[in-house]
C-alpha positions as a Markdown table, in Angstrom:
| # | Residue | x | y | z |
|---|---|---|---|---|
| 1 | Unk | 0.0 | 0.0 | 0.0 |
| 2 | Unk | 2.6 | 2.3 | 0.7 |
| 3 | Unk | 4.8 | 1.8 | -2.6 |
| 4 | Unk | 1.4 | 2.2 | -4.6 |
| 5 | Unk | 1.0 | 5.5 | -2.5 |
| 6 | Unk | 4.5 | 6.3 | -3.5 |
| 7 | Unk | 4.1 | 5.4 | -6.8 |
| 8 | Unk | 0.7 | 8.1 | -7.1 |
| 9 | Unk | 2.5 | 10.5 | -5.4 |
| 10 | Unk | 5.3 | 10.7 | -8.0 |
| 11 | Unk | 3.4 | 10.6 | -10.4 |
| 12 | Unk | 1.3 | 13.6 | -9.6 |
| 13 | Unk | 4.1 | 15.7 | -8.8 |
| 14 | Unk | 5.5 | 15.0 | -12.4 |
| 15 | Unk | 2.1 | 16.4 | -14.1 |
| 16 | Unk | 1.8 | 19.4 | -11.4 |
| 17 | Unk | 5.9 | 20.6 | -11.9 |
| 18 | Unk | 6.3 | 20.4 | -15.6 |
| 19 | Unk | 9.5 | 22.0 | -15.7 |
| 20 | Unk | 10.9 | 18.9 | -13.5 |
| 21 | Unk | 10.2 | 16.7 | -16.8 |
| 22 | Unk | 13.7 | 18.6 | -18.1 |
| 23 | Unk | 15.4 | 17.0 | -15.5 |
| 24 | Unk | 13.8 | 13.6 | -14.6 |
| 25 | Unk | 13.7 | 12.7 | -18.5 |
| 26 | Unk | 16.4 | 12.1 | -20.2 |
| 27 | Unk | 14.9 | 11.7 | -23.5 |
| 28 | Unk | 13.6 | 15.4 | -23.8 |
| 29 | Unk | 14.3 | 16.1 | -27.2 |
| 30 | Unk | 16.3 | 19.2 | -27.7 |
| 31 | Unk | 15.7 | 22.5 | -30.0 |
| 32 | Unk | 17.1 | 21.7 | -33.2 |
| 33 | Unk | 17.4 | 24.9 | -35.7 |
| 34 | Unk | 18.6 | 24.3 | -39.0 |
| 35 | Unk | 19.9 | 27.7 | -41.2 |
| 36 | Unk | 22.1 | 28.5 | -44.3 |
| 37 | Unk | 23.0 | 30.6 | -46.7 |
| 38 | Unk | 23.7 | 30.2 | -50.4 |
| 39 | Unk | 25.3 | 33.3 | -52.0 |
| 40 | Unk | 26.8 | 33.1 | -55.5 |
| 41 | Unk | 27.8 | 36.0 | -57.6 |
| 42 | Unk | 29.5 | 36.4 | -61.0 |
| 43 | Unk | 32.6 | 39.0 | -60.2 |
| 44 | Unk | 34.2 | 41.2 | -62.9 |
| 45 | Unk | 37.3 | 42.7 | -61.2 |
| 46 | Unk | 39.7 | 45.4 | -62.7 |
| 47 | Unk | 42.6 | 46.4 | -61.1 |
| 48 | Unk | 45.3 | 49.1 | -61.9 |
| 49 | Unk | 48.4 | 47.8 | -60.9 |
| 50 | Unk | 51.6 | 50.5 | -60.4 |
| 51 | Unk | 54.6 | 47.7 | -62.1 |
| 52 | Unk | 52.4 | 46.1 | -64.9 |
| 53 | Unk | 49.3 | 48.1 | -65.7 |
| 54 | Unk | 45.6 | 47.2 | -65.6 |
| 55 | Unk | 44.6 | 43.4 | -64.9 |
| 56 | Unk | 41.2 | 42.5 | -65.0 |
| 57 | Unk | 39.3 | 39.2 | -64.1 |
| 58 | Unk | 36.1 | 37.0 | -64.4 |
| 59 | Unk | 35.4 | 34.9 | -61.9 |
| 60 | Unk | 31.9 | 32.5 | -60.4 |
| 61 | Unk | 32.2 | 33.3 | -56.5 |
| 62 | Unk | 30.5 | 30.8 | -53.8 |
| 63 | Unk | 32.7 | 32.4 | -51.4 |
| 64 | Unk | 30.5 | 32.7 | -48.0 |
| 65 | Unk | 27.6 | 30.3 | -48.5 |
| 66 | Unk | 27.2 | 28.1 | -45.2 |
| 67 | Unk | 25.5 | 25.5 | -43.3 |
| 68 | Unk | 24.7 | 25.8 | -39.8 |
| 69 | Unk | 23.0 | 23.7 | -36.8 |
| 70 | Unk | 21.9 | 25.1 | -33.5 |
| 71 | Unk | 20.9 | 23.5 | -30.5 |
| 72 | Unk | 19.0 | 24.3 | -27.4 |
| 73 | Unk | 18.0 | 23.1 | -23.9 |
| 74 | Unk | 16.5 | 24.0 | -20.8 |
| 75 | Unk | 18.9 | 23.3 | -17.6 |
| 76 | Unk | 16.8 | 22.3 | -14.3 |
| 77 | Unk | 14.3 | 25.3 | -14.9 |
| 78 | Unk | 12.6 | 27.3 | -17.7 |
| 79 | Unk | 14.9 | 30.0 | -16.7 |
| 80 | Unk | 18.3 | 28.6 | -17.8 |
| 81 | Unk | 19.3 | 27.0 | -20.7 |
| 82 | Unk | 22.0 | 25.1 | -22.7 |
| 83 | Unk | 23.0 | 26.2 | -26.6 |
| 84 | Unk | 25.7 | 25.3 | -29.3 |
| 85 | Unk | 25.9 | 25.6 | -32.5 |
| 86 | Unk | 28.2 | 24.0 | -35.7 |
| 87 | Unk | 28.8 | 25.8 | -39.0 |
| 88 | Unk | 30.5 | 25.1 | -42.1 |
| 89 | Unk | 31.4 | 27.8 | -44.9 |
| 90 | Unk | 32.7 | 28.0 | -48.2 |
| 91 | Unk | 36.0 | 29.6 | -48.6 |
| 92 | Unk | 36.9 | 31.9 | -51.5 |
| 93 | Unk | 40.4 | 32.6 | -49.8 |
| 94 | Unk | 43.3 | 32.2 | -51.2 |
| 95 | Unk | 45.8 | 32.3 | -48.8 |
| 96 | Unk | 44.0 | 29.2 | -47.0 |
| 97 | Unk | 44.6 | 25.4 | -47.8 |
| 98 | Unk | 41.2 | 25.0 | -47.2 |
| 99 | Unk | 38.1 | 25.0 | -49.5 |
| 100 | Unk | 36.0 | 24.7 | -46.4 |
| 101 | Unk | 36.0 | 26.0 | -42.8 |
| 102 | Unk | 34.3 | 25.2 | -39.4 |
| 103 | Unk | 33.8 | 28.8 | -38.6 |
| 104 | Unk | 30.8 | 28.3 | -36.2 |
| 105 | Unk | 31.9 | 25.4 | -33.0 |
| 106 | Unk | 30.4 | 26.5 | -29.4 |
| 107 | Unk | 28.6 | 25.7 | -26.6 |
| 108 | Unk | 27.0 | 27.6 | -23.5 |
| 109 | Unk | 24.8 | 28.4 | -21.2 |
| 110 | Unk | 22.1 | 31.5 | -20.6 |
| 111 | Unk | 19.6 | 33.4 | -18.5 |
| 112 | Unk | 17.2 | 36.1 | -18.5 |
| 113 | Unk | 20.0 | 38.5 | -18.3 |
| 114 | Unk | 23.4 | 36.7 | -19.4 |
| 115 | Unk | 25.0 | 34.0 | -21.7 |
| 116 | Unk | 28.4 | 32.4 | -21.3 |
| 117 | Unk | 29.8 | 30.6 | -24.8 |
| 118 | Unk | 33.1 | 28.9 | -24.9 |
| 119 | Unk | 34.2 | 27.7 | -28.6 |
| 120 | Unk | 34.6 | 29.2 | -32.6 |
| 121 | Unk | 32.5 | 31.7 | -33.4 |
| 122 | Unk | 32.7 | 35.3 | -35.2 |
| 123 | Unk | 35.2 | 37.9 | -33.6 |
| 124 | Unk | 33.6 | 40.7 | -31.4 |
| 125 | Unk | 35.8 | 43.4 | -33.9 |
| 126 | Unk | 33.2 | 45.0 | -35.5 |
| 127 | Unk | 30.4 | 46.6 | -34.0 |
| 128 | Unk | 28.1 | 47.2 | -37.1 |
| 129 | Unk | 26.6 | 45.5 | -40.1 |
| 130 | Unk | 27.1 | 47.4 | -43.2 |
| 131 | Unk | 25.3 | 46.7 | -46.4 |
| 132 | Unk | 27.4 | 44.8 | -48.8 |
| 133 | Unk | 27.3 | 41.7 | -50.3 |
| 134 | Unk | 29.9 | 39.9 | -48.5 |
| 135 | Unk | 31.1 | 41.1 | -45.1 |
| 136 | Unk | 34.7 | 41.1 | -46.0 |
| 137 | Unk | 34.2 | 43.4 | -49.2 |
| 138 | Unk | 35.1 | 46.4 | -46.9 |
| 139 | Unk | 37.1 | 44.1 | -44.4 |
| 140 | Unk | 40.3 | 46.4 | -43.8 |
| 141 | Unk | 37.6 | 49.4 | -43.1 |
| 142 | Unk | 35.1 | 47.4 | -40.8 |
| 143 | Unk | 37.0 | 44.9 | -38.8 |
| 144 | Unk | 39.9 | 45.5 | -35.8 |
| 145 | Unk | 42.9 | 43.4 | -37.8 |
| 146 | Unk | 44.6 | 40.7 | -36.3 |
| 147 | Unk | 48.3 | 41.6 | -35.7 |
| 148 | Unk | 49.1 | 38.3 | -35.2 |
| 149 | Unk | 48.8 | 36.8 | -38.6 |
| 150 | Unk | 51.5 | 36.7 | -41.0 |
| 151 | Unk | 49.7 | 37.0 | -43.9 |
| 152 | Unk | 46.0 | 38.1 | -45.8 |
| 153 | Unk | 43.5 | 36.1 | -44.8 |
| 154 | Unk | 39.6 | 37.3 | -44.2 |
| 155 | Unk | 38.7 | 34.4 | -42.4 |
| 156 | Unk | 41.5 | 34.1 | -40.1 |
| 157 | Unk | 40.5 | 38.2 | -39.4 |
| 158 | Unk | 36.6 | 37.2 | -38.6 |
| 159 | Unk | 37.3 | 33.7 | -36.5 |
| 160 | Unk | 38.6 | 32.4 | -33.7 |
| 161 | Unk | 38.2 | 30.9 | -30.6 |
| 162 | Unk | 37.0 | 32.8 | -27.9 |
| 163 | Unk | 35.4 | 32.3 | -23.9 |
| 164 | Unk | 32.4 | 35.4 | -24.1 |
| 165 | Unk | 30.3 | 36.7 | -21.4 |
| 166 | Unk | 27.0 | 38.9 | -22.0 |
| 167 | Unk | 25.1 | 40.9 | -19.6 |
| 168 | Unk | 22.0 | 42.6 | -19.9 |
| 169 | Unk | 21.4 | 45.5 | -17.8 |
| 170 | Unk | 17.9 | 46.3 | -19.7 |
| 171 | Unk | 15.8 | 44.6 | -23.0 |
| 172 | Unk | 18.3 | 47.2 | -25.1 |
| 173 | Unk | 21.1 | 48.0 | -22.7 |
| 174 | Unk | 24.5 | 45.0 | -22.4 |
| 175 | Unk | 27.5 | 44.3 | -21.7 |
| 176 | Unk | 30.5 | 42.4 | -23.4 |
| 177 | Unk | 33.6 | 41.1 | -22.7 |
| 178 | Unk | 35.7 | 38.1 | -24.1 |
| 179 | Unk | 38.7 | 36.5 | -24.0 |
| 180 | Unk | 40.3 | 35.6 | -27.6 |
| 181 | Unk | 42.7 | 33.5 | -29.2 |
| 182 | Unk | 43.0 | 34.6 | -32.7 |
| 183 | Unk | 44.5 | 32.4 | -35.4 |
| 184 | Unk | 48.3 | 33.3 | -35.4 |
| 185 | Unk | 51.0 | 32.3 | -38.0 |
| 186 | Unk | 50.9 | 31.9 | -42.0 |
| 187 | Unk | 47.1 | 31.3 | -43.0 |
| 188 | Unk | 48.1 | 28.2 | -44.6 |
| 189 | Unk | 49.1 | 26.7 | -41.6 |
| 190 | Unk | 48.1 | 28.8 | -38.8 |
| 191 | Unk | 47.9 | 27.8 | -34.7 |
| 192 | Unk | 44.5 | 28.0 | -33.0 |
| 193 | Unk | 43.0 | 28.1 | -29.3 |
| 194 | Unk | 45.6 | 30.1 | -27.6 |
| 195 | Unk | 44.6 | 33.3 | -25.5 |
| 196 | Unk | 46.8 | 36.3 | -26.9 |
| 197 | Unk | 44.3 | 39.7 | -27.4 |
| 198 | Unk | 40.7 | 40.3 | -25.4 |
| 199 | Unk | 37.3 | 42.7 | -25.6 |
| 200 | Unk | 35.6 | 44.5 | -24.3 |
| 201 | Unk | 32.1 | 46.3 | -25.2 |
| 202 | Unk | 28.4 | 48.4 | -24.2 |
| 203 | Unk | 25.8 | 47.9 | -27.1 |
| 204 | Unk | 22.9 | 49.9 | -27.0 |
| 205 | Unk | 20.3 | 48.5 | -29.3 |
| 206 | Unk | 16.5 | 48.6 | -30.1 |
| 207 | Unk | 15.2 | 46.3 | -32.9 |
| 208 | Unk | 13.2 | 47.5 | -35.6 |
| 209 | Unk | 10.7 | 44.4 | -34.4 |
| 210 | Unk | 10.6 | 46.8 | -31.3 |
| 211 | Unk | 9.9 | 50.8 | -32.3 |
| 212 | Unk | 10.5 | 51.7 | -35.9 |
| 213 | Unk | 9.9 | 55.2 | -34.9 |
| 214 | Unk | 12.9 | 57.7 | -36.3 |
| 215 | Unk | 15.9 | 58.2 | -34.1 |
| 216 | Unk | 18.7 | 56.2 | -32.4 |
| 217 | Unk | 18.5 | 52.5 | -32.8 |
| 218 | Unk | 22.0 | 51.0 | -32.2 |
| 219 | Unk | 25.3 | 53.2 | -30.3 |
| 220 | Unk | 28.4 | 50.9 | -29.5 |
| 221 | Unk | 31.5 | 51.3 | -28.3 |
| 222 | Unk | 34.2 | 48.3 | -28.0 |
| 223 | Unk | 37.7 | 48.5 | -26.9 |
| 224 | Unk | 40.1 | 45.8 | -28.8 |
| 225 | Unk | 43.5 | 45.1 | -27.3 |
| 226 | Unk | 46.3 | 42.7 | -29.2 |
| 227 | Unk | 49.6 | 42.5 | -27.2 |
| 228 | Unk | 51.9 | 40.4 | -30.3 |
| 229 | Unk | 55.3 | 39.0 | -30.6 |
| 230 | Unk | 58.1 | 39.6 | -32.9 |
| 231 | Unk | 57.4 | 37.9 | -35.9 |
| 232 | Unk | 59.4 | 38.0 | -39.5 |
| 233 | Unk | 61.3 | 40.5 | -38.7 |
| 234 | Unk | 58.9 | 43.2 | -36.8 |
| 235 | Unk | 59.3 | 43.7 | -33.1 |
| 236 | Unk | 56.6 | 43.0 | -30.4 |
| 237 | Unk | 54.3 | 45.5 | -29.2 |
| 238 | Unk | 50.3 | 46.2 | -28.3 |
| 239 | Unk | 47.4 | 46.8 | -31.2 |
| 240 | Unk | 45.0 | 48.9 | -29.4 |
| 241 | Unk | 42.0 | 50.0 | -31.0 |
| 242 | Unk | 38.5 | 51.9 | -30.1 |
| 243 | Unk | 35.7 | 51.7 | -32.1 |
| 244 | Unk | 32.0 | 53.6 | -31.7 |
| 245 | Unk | 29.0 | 53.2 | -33.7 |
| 246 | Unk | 25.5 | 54.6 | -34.3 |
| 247 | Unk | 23.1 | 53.5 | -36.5 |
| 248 | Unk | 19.6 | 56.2 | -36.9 |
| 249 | Unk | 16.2 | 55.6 | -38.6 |
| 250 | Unk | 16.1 | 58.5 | -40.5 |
| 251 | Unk | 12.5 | 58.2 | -42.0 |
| 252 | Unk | 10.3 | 56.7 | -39.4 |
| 253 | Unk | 8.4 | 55.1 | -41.6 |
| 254 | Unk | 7.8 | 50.9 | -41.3 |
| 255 | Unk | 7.3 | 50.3 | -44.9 |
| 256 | Unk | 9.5 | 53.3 | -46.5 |
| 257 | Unk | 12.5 | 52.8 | -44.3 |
| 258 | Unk | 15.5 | 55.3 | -44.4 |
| 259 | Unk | 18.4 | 53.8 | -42.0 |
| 260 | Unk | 22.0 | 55.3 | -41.7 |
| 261 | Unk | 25.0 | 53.4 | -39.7 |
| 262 | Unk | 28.1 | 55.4 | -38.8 |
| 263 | Unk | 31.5 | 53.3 | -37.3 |
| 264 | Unk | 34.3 | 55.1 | -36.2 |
| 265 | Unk | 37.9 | 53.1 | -35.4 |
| 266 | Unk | 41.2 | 54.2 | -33.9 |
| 267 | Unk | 44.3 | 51.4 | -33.4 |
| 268 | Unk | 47.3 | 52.4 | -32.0 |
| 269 | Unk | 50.3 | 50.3 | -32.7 |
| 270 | Unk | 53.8 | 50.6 | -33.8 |
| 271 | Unk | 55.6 | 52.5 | -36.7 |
| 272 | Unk | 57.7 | 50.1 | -38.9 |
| 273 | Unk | 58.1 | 52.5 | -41.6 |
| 274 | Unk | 56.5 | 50.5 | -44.1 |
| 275 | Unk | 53.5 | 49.6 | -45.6 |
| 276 | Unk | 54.0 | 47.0 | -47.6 |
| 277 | Unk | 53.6 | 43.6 | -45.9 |
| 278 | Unk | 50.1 | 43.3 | -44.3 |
| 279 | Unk | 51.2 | 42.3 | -41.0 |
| 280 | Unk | 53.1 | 45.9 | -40.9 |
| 281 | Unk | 49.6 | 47.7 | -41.8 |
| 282 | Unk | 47.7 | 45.3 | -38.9 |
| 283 | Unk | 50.2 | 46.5 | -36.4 |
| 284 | Unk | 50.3 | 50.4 | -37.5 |
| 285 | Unk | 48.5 | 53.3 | -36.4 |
| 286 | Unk | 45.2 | 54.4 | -38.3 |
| 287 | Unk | 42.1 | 56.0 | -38.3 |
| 288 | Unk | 38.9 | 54.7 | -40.5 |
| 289 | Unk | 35.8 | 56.0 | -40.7 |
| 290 | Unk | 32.7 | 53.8 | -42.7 |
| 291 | Unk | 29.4 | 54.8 | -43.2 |
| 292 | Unk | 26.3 | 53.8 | -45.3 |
| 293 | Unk | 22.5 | 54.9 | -46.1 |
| 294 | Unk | 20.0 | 52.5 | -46.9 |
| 295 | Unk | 16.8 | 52.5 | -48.4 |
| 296 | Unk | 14.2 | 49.7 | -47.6 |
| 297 | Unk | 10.9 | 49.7 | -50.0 |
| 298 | Unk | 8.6 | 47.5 | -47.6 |
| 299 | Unk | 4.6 | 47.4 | -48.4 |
| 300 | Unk | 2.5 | 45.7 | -46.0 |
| 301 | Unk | 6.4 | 45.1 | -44.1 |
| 302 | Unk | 7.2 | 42.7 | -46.6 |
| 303 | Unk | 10.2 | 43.3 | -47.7 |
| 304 | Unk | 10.5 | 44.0 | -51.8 |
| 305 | Unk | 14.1 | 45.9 | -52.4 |
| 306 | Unk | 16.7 | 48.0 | -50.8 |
| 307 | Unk | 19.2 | 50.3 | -52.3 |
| 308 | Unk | 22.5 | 51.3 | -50.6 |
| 309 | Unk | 25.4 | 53.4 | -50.5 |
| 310 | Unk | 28.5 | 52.5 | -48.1 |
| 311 | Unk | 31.8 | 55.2 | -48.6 |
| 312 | Unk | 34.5 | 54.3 | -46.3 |
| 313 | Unk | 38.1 | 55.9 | -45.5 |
| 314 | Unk | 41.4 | 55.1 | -43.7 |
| 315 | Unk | 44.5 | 56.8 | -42.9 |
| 316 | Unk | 48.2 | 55.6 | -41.2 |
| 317 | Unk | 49.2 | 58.8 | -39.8 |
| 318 | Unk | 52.7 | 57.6 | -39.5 |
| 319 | Unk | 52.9 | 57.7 | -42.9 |
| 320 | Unk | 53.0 | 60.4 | -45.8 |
| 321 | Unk | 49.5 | 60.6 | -46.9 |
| 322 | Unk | 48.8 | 56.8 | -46.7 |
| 323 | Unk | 45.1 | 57.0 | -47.4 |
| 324 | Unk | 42.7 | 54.3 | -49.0 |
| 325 | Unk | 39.3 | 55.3 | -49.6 |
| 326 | Unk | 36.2 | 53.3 | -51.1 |
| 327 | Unk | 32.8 | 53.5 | -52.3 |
| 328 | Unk | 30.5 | 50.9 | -52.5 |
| 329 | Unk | 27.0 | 51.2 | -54.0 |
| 330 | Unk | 24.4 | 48.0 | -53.7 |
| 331 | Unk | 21.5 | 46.7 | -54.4 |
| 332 | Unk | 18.8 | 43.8 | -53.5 |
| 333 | Unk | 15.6 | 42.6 | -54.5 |
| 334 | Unk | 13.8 | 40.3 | -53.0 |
| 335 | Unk | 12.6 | 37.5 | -55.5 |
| 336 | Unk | 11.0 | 35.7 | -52.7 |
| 337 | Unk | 10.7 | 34.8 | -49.0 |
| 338 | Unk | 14.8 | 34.4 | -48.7 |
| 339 | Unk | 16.0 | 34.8 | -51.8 |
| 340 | Unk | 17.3 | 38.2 | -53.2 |
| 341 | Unk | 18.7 | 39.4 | -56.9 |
| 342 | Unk | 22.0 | 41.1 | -55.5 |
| 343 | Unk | 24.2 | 43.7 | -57.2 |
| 344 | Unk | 27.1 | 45.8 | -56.7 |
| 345 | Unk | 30.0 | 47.9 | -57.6 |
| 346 | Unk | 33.0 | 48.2 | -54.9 |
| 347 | Unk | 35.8 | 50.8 | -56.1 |
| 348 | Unk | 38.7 | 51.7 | -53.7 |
| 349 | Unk | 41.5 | 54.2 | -54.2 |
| 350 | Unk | 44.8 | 54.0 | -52.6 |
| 351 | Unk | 46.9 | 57.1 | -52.1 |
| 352 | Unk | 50.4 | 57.9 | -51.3 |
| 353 | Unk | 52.6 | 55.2 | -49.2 |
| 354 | Unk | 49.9 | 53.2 | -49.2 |
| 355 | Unk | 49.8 | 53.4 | -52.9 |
| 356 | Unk | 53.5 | 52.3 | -52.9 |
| 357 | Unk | 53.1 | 49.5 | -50.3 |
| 358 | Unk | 50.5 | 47.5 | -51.8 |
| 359 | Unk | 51.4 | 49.0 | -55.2 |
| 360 | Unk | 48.2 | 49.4 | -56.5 |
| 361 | Unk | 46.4 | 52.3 | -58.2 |
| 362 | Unk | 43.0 | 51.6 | -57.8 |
| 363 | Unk | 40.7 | 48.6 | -58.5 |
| 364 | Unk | 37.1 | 48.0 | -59.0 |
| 365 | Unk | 34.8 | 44.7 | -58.1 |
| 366 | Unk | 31.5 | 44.1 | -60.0 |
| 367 | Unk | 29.3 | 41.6 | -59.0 |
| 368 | Unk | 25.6 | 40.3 | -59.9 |
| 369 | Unk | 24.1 | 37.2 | -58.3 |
| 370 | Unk | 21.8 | 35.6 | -55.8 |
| 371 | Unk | 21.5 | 34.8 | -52.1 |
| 372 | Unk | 19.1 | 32.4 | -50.7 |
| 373 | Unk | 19.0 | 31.7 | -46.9 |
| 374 | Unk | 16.6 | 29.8 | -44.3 |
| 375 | Unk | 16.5 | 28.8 | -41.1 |
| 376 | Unk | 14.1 | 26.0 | -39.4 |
| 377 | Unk | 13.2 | 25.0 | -35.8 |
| 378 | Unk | 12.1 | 21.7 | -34.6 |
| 379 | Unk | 10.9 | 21.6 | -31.3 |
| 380 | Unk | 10.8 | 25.1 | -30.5 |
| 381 | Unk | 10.5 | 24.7 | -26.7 |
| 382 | Unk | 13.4 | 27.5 | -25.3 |
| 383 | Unk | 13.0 | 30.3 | -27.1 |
| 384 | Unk | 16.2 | 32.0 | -28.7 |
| 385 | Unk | 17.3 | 35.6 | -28.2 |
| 386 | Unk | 18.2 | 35.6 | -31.8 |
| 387 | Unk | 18.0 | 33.9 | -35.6 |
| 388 | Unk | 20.8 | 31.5 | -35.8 |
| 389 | Unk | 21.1 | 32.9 | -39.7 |
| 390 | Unk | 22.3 | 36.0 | -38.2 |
| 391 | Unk | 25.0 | 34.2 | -37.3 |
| 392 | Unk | 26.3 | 35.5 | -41.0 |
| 393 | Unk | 26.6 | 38.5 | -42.6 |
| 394 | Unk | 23.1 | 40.0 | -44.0 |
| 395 | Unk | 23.2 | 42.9 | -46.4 |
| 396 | Unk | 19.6 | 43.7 | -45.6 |
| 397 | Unk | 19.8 | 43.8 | -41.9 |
| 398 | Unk | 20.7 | 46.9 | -40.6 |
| 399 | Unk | 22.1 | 47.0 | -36.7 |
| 400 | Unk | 25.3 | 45.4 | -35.0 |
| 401 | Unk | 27.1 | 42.8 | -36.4 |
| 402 | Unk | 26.5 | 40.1 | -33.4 |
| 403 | Unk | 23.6 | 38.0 | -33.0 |
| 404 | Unk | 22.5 | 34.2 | -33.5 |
| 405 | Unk | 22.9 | 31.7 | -31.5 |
C-alpha cells in the first residue's frame, strides 16, 4: 500500500511541476534549428596595378555560402538553458589550404540577463553591419585586424576561438567582454585556441521588431587590445584599438525605411616605416571611418528591395598621406521569401605610401548574383534571443554585427 502511494504521489508531482520533466527525463528532445545561406555572384574585377598596368578578371564566387545547426536546452528550470551551434562555410580565400572551414563550434549556457559561450564563433571586432554583399568586401575598413597573422586572410580576421560573457542591464542596454585566441601564424598553416588579445564592449540597441519610430536605434563602443610577438622581422608590441558606432532611422516610416549606420575606429600600434607587408599595416596606427544609407521599400512590411550606399576611408598617420578610400554602392531585390537578386560595384582608391606599399592604383569589383537563406526550428521549446542565420553576414539587416545563437 505504501509503494502504490509512493508510486501516485510521484506521479502527480510529475504532471503538477512540468518544468521537472527537463530534469527527470532524459529523452527530452532538444531544439534543433537548422539555417544557411547560399550566396553566389559572377565577379568582374579590374585592377590598376603601379609595375604592370591594368589586370582584369572573371570569376563565379561561392565564397560565403554556409550551413549551420543550433541547439538548445532548458537546464533544471525554464529559466536557464544550454546552446551550441556547428557551421561550415565556403572559402573563397586564397591564402587558405582549405576549400572549407568550421567557422561556427560552441557551446554555452544563458539566463534572462546573461549567456556564457566557450568555442569558434565570429570575432567581437566590428560593432556594425554594413550593407554589402559579403562582409569582407570592406574588411580592412570594418573589422579591428589581427596583428598576429602573417599574412592576408579574411577568415583568419573574422574567426577564432573565444570564452564570451553577455550581460544585460535592460531589454536594449548589455555588456561584453571576451577572452580571444585569434588564429596566429601563415594562414596556410596557422595555430588555433591560444589566448593572446581580449574585448571589451556596451551595445545599446533597439530592434526594428521593437519601435521603428525615427531616431537612435544601435550606439556601440568596444575596446580591442592585441599584445603580439616579434614575428618576421617586426618587433613585439600592443594593437589597441576603439571603435564607436550609431546607427539612426532617419525616416520613421515601417514600410518606406531610411536607416544610416556610422562606425568610427582608432588602433594604436607601432611604426615600422613600411606599408607594404600586411602584417606591418595590422600592427600600425590608423584611423577609419565607414558609413552607409539604406533604403528599404517594404509594403505591408514585406520586404520588396533595398538600395545602398557605403563610402568608407582610412589613414596611417605615420605615414606620408597613406590614405585608402572606397565606395561601395548596392542593391537587392527580394525574388522571394529568402531569396534576393543582388548587385554591386566596390571601387577603392589607394593614395600615397599606401599606394606604394601594396602598389596598386585603384581597383574596382563588379558583382551580380543571388543569395538564398533559411532557417528552421524543430521543437521550438526554449526560445532563442536571436535567428541563428544572423550568425552571417546580411546585407539587408541593418544593426550590429552580433547576433544568432
Amino acid at each position: 500500500m505504501k509503494q502504490h502511494a509512493l508510486m501516485m504521489t510521484g506521479a502527480l508531482l510529475t504532471v503538477a511541476l512540468p518544468a521537472s520533466a527537463f530534469e527527470i527525463d532524459p529523452h527530452v528532445p532538444p531544439e534543433i534549428v537548422i539555417g544557411g545561406r547560399g550566396l553566389a555572384t559572377v565577379d568582374f574585377e579590374q585592377m590598376e596595378r603601379l609595375d604592370d598596368g591594368s589586370t582584369s578578371d572573371e570569376t563565379v564566387n561561392v565564397e560565403d555560402s554556409s550551413l549551420l545547426f543550433g541547439f538548445a536546452k532548458h537546464l533544471h528550470d525554464d529559466n536557464h538553458y544550454g546552446f551550441g551551434a556547428f557551421g561550415f562555410k565556403a572559402l573563397g580565400d586564397t591564402e587558405m589550404n582549405e576549400s572549407v572551414f568550421l567557422h561556427q563550434a560552441y557551446a554555452g549556457v544563458g539566463g534572462r540577463q546573461w549567456e556564457a559561450r566557450v568555442g569558434r564563433t565570429g570575432l567581437p571586432n566590428s560593432l556594425l553591419r554594413f550593407p554589402t554583399v559579403r562582409d569582407d568586401d570592406l574588411l580592412g575598413y570594418t573589422h579591428v585586424p589581427n596583428a598576429r597573422l602573417a599574412g592576408d586572410s579574411d577568415t583568419l580576421t573574422l574567426y577564432g576561438e573565444q570564452a564570451a560573457a553577455d550581460w544585460w542591464f535592460t531589454p536594449h542596454l548589455r555588456m561584453t567582454a571576451a577572452a580571444l585566441a585569434r588564429p596566429e601564424g601563415a594562414p596556410g598553416d596557422p595555430d588555433y585556441g591560444s589566448f593572446n588579445s581580449g574585448s571589451l564592449g556596451l551595445h545599446y540597441y533597439v530592434p526594428e521588431t521593437m519601435d521603428t519610430d525615427r531616431g537612435l536605434t544601435f550606439a556601440g563602443l568596444s575596446v580591442d587590445v592585441q599584445p603580439f610577438d616579434e614575428r618576421d622581422g617586426l618587433d613585439d608590441g600592443d594593437l589597441v584599438t576603439v571603435q564607436l558606432g550609431a546607427g539612426f532611422n532617419v525616416s520613421g516610416h515601417p514600410e518606406r525605411l531610411l536607416h544610416l549606420d556610422t562606425q568610427l575606429m582608432w588602433s594604436q600600434g607601432e611604426d615600422y616605416g613600411s606599408l607594404s607587408d600586411p602584417l606591418e599595416r595590422a600592427r600600425s596606427d590608423a584611423a577609419t571611418a565607414v558609413a552607409s544609407l539604406r533604403y528599404r521599400h517594404r509594403p505591408y512590411l514585406q520586404q520588396r528591395w533595398q538600395a545602398a550606399l557605403t563610402v568608407a576611408g582610412q589613414d596611417y598617420g605615420d605615414f606620408d598621406n597613406a590614405r585608402r578610400y572606397a565606395v561601395v554602392p548596392s542593391f537587392a531585390w527580394r525574388l522571394g521569401n529568402g531569396i534576393d537578386a543582388v548587385a554591386q560595384v566596390a571601387h577603392e582608391r589607394y593614395e600615397g605610401d599606401l599606394r606604394q606599399g601594396v602598389g596598386r592604383e585603384h581597383e574596382t569589383t563588379v558583382q551580380f548574383g543571388i543569395s538564398m537563406q533559411f532557417d528552421h526550428t524543430f521543437n521550438n521549446s526554449v526560445g532563442r534571443r536571436d535567428d541563428i542565420i544572423h550568425l552571417e553576414h546580411d546585407m539587408l539587416l541593418p544593426g550590429p554585427s552580433f547576433g544568432g545563437h
